[in-house]
Backbone as a chain_set.jsonl record, in Angstrom:
{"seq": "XXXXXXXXXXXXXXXXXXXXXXXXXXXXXXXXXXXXXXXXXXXXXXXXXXXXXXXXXXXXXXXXXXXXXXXXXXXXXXXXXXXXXXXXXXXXXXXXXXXXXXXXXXXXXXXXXXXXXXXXXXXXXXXXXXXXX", "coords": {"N": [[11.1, 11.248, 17.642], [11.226, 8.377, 15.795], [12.024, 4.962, 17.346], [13.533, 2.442, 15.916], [12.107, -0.15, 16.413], [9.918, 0.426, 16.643], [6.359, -0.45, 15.289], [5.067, 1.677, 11.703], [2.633, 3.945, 11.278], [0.414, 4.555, 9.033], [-2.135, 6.965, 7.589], [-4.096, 6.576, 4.736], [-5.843, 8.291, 2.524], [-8.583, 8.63, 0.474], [-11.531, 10.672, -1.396], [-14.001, 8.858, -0.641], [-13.234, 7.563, 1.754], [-11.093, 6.56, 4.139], [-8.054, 4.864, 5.656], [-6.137, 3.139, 7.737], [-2.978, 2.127, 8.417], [-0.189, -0.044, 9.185], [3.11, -0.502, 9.381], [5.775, -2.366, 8.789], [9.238, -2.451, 10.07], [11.052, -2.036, 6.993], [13.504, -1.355, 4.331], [12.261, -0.29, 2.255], [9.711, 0.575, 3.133], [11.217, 2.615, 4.921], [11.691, 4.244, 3.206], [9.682, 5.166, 1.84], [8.648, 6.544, 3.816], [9.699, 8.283, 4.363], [9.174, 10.022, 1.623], [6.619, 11.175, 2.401], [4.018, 13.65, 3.88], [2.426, 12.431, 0.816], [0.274, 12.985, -2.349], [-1.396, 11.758, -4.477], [-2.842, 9.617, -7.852], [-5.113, 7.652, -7.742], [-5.34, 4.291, -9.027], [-6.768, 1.509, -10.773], [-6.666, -1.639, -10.292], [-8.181, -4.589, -10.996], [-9.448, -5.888, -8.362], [-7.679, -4.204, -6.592], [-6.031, -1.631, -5.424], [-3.721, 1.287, -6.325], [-0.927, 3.23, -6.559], [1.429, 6.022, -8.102], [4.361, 6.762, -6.151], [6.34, 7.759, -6.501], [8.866, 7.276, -5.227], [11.773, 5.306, -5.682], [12.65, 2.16, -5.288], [14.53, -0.955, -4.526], [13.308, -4.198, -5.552], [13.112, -6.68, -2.685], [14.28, -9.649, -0.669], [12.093, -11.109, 0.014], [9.902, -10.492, -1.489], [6.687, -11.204, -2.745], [4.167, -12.277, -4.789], [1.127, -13.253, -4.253], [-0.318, -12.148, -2.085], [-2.216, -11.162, 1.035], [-5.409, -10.062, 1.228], [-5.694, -6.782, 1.945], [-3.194, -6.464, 2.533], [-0.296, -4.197, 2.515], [1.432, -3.102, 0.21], [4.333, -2.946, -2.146], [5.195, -1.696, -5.13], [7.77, -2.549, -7.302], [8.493, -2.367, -10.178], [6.517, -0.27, -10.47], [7.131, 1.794, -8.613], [5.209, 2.087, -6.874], [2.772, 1.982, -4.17], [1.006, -0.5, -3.88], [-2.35, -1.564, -2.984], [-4.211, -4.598, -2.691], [-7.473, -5.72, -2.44], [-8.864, -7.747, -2.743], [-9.235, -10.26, -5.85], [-7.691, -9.945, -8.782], [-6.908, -9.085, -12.628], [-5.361, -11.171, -12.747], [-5.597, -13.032, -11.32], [-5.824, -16.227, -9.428], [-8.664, -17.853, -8.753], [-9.664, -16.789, -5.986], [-7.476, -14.968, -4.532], [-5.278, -12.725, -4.079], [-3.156, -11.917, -6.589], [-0.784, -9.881, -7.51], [0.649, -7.93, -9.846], [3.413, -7.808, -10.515], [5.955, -9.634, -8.075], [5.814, -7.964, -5.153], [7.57, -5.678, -3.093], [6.651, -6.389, 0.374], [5.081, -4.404, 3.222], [3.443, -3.826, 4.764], [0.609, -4.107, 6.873], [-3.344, -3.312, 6.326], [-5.298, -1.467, 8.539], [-8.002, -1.522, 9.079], [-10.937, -2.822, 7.551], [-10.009, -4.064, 4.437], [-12.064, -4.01, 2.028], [-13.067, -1.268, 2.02], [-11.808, 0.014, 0.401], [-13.144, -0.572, -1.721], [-14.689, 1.711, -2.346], [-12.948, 3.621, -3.68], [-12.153, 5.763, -6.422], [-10.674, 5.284, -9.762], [-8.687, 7.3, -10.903], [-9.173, 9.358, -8.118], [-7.981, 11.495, -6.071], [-5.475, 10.503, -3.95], [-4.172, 10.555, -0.61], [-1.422, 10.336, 1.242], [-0.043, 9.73, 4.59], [1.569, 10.114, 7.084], [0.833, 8.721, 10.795], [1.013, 10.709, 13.118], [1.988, 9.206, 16.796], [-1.163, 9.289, 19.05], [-4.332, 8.386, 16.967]], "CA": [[11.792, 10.321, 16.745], [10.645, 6.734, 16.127], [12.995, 4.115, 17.507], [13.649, 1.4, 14.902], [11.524, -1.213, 16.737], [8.159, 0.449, 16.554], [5.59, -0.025, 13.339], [5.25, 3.421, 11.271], [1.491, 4.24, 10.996], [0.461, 5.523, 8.093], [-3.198, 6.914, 6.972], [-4.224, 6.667, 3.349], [-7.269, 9.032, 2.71], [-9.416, 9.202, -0.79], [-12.627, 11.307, -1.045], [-15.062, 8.81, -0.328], [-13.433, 7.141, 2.904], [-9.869, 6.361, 4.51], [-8.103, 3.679, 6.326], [-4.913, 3.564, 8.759], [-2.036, 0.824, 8.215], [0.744, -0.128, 10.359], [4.134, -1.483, 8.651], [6.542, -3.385, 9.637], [10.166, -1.467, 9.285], [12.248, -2.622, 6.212], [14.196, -0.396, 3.521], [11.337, 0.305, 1.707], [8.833, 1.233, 4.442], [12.039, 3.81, 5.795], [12.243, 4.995, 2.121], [8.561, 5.362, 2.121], [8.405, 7.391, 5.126], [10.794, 10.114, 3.951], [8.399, 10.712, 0.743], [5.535, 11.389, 2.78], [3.306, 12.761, 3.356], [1.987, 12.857, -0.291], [-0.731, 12.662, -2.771], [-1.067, 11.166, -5.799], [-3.588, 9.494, -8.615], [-5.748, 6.27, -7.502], [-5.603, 3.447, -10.287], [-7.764, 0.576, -9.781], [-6.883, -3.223, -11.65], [-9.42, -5.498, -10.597], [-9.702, -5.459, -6.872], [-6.86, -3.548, -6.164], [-5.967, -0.226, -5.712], [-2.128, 1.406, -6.646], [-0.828, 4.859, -7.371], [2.675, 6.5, -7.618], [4.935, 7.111, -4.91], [7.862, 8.998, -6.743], [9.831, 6.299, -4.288], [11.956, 4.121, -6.286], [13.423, 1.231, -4.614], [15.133, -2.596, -5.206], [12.933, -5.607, -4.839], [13.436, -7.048, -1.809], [14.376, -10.623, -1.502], [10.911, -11.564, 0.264], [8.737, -10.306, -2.418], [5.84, -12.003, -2.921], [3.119, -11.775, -5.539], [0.342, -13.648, -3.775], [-0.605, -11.678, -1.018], [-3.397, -11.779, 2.001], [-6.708, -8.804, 1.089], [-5.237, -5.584, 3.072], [-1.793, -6.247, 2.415], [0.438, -3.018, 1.768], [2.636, -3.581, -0.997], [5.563, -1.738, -2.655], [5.552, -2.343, -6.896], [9.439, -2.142, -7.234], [8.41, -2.311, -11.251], [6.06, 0.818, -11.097], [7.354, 3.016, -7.772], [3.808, 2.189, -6.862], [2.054, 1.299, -3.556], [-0.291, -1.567, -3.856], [-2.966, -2.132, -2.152], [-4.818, -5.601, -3.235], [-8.488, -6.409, -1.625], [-9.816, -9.095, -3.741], [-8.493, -10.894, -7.169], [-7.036, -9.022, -9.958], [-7.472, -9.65, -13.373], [-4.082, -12.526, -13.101], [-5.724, -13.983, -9.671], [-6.446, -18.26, -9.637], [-9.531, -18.27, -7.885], [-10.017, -15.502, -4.942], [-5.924, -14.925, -3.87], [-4.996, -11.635, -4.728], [-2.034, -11.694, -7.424], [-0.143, -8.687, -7.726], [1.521, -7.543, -11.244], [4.78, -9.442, -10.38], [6.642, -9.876, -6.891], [6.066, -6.878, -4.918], [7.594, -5.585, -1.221], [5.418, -6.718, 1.335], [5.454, -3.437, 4.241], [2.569, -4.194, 6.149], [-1.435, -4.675, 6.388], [-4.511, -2.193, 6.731], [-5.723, -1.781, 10.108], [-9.539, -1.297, 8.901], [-11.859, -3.937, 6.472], [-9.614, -3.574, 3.371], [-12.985, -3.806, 1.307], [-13.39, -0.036, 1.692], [-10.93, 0.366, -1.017], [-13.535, -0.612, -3.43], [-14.609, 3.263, -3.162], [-12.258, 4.314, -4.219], [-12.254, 5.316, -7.992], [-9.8, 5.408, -10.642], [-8.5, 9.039, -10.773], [-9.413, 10.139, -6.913], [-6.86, 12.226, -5.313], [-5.059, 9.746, -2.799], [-3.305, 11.079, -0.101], [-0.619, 9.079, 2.343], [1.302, 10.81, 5.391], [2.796, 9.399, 8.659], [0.267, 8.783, 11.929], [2.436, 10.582, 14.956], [1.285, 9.159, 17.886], [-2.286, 8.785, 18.841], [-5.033, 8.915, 16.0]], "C": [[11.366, 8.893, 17.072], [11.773, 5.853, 16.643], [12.271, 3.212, 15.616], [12.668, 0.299, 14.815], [9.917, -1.0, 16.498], [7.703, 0.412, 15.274], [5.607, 1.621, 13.477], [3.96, 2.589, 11.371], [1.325, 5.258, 10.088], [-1.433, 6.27, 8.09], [-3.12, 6.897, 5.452], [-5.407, 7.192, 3.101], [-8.037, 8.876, 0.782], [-10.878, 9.807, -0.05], [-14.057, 10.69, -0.458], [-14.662, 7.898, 1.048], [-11.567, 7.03, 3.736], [-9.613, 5.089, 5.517], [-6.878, 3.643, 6.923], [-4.393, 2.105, 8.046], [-1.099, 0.447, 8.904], [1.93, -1.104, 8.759], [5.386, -1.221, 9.364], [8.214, -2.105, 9.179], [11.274, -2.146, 8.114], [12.765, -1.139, 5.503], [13.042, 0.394, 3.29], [10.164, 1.127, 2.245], [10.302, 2.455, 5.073], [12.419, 4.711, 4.153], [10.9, 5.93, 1.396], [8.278, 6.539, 2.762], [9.307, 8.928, 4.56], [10.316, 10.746, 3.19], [7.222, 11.273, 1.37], [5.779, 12.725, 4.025], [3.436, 13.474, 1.273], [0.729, 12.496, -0.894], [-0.452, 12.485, -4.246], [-2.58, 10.48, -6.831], [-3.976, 8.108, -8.101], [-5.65, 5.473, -9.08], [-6.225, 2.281, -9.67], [-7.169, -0.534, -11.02], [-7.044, -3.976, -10.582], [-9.911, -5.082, -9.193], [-8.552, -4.992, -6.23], [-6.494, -2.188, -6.588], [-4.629, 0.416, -6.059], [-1.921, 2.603, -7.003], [0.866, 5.039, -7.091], [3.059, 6.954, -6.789], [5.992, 8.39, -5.294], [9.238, 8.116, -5.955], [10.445, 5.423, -5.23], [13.213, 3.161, -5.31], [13.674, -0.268, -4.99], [13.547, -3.348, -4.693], [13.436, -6.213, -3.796], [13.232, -8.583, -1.987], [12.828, -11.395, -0.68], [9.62, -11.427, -0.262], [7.811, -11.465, -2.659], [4.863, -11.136, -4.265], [1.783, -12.313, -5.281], [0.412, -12.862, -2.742], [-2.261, -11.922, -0.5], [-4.627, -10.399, 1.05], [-5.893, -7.856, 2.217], [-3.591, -5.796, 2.975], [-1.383, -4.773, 1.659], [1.697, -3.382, 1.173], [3.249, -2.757, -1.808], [5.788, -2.45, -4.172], [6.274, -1.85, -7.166], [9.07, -1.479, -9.016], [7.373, -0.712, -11.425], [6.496, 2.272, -10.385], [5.799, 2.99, -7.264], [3.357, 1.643, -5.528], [0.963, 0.422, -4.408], [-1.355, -1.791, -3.105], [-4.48, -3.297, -2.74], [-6.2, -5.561, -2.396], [-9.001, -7.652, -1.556], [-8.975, -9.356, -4.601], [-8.57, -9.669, -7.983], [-7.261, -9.786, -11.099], [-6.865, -11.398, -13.803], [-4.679, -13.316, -12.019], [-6.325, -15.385, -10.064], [-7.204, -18.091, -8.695], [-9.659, -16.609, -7.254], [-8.791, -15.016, -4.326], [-6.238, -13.802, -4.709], [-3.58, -11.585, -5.007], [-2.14, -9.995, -7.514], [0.826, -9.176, -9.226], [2.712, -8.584, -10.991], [4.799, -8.971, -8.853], [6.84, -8.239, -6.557], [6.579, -6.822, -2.95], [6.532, -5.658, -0.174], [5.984, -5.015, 2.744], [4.693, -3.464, 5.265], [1.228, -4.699, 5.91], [-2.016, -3.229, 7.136], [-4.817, -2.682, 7.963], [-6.923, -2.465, 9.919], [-9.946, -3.093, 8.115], [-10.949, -2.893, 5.205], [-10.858, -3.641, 2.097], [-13.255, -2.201, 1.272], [-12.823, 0.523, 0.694], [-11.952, 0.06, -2.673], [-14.538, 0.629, -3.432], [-14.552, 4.363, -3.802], [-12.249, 4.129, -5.986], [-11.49, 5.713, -8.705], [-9.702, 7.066, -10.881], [-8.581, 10.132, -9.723], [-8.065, 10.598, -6.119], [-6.799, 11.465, -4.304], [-3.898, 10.34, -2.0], [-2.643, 10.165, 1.367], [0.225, 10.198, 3.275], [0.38, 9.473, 6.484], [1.673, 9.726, 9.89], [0.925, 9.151, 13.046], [1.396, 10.319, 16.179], [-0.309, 8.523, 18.068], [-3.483, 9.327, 17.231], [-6.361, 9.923, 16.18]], "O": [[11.198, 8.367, 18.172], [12.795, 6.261, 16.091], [11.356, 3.302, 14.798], [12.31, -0.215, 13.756], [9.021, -1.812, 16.27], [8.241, 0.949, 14.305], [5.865, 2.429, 14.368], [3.844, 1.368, 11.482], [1.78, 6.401, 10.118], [-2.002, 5.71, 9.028], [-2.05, 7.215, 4.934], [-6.301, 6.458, 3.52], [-7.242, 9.39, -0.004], [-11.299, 9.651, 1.096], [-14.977, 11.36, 0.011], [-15.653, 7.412, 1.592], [-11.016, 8.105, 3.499], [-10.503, 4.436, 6.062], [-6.267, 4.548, 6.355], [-5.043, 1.28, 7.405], [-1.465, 1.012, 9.934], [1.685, -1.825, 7.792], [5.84, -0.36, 10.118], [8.241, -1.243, 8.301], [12.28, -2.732, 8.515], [12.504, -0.037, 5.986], [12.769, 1.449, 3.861], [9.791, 2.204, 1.779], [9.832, 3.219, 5.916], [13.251, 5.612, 4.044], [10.978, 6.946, 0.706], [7.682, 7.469, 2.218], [9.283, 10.158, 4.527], [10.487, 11.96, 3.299], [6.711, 12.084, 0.598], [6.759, 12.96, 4.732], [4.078, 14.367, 0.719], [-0.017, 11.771, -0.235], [0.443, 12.939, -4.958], [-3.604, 11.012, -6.403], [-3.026, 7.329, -8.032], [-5.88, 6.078, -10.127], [-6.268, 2.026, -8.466], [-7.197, -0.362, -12.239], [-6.37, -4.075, -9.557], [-10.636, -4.115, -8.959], [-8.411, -5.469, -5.104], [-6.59, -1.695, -7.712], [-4.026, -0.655, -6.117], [-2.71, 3.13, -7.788], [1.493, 4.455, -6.207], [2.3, 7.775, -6.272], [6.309, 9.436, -4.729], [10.419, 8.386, -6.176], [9.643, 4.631, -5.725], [14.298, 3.509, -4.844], [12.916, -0.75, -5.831], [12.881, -3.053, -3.7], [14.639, -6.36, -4.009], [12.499, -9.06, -2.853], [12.676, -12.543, -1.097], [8.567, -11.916, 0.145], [8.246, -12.613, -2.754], [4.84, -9.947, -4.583], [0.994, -11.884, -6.123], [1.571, -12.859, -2.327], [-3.182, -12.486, -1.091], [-4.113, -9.984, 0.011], [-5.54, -8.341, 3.292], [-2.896, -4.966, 3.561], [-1.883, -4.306, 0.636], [2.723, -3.859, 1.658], [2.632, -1.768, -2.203], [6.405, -3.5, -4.354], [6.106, -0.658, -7.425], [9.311, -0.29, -9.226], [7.507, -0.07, -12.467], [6.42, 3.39, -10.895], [5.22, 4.075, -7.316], [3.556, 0.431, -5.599], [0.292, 0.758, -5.384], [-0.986, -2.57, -2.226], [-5.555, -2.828, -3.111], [-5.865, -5.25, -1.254], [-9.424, -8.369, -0.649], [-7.86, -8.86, -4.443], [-9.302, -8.686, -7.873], [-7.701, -10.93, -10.989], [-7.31, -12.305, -14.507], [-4.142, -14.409, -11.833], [-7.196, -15.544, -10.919], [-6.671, -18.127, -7.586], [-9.725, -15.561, -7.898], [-9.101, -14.475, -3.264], [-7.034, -13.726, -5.645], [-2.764, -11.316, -4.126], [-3.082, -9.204, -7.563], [1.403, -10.216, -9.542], [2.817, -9.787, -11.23], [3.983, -8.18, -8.38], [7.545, -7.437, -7.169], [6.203, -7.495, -1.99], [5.622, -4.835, -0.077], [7.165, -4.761, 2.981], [5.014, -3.221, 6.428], [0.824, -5.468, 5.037], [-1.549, -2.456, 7.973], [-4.707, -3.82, 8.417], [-7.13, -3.608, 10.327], [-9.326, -4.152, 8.21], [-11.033, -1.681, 5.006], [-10.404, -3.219, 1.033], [-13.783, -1.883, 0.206], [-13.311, 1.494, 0.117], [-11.767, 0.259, -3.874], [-15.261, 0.708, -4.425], [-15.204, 5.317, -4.225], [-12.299, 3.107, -6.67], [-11.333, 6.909, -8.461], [-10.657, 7.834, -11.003], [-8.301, 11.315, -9.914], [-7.265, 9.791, -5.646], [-7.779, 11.448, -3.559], [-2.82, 10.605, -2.533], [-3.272, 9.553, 2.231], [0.892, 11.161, 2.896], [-0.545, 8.667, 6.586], [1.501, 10.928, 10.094], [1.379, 8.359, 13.871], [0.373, 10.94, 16.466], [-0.691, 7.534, 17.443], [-3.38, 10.396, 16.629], [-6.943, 10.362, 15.187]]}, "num_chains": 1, "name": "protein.A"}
C-alpha cells in the first residue's frame, strides 16, 4: 500500500514506444489510480496527445491551460488524460494550450517528444508502476 506522501508512477505504453510519469497525489491522480490499469484510443490535436479515461472528475481549483511540454493533465471537460508536447492548434507562439483549464497531476519522466509517435487511433495503455521499473 502506497502511503499518501509518495508520487504514484504510472507507465503509458503505445505500439511504437512508451514513457513512465510520476504524479503528484491530488483527487484526481487517486481517482485515476483506481481506473487503472487501462487502455484506450490515442487522439492527437496538434502536439498533443489525449484519450479517454472513463474517470470523470471536478476541475480542480489549480487548473491551468498553459502548461510546461510533458505535463500530465486531466480534461475535466472530456474524462480525458492530456498529454501536451508542443503547441496545439489554440497555442500563442510555442506554450502548449490545452482545450480549456485542465488538472495538472504530474510530468513525464522521459523526453515528452516521443509522444509524437504516437498516432491517432493506437491502442494506449496506462497502469500503476509498483515499485522498481
Amino acid at each position: 500500500m502506497q502511503t499518501q506522501h509518495s508520487p504514484t508512477r504510472i507507465r503509458i505504453s503505445w505500439p511504437a514506444g512508451h514513457l513512465t510519469a510520476t504524479l503528484d497525489s491530488t483527487p484526481t491522480t487517486q481517482a485515476l489510480v483506481k481506473a487503472l490499469p487501462f487502455t484506450s484510443t490515442a487522439q492527437t490535436w496538434g502536439e498533443e496527445v489525449y484519450f479517454d479515461t472513463s474517470v470523470s472528475v471536478s476541475r480542480e481549483t489549480d487548473a491551468r491551460q498553459v502548461v510546461e511540454p510533458g505535463t500530465v493533465a486531466f480534461w475535466t471537460d472530456g474524462d480525458a488524460l492530456a498529454l501536451p508536447y508542443g503547441p496545439t492548434p489554440i497555442s500563442r507562439g510555442d506554450e502548449c494550450r490545452l482545450a480549456s483549464p485542465c488538472n495538472v497531476l504530474g510530468r513525464l519522466d522521459g523526453d515528452p517528444r516521443l509522444l509524437a509517435t504516437v498516432r491517432a487511433g493506437d491502442p494506449i495503455r496506462v497502469e500503476v508502476i509498483n515499485g522498481q521499473d
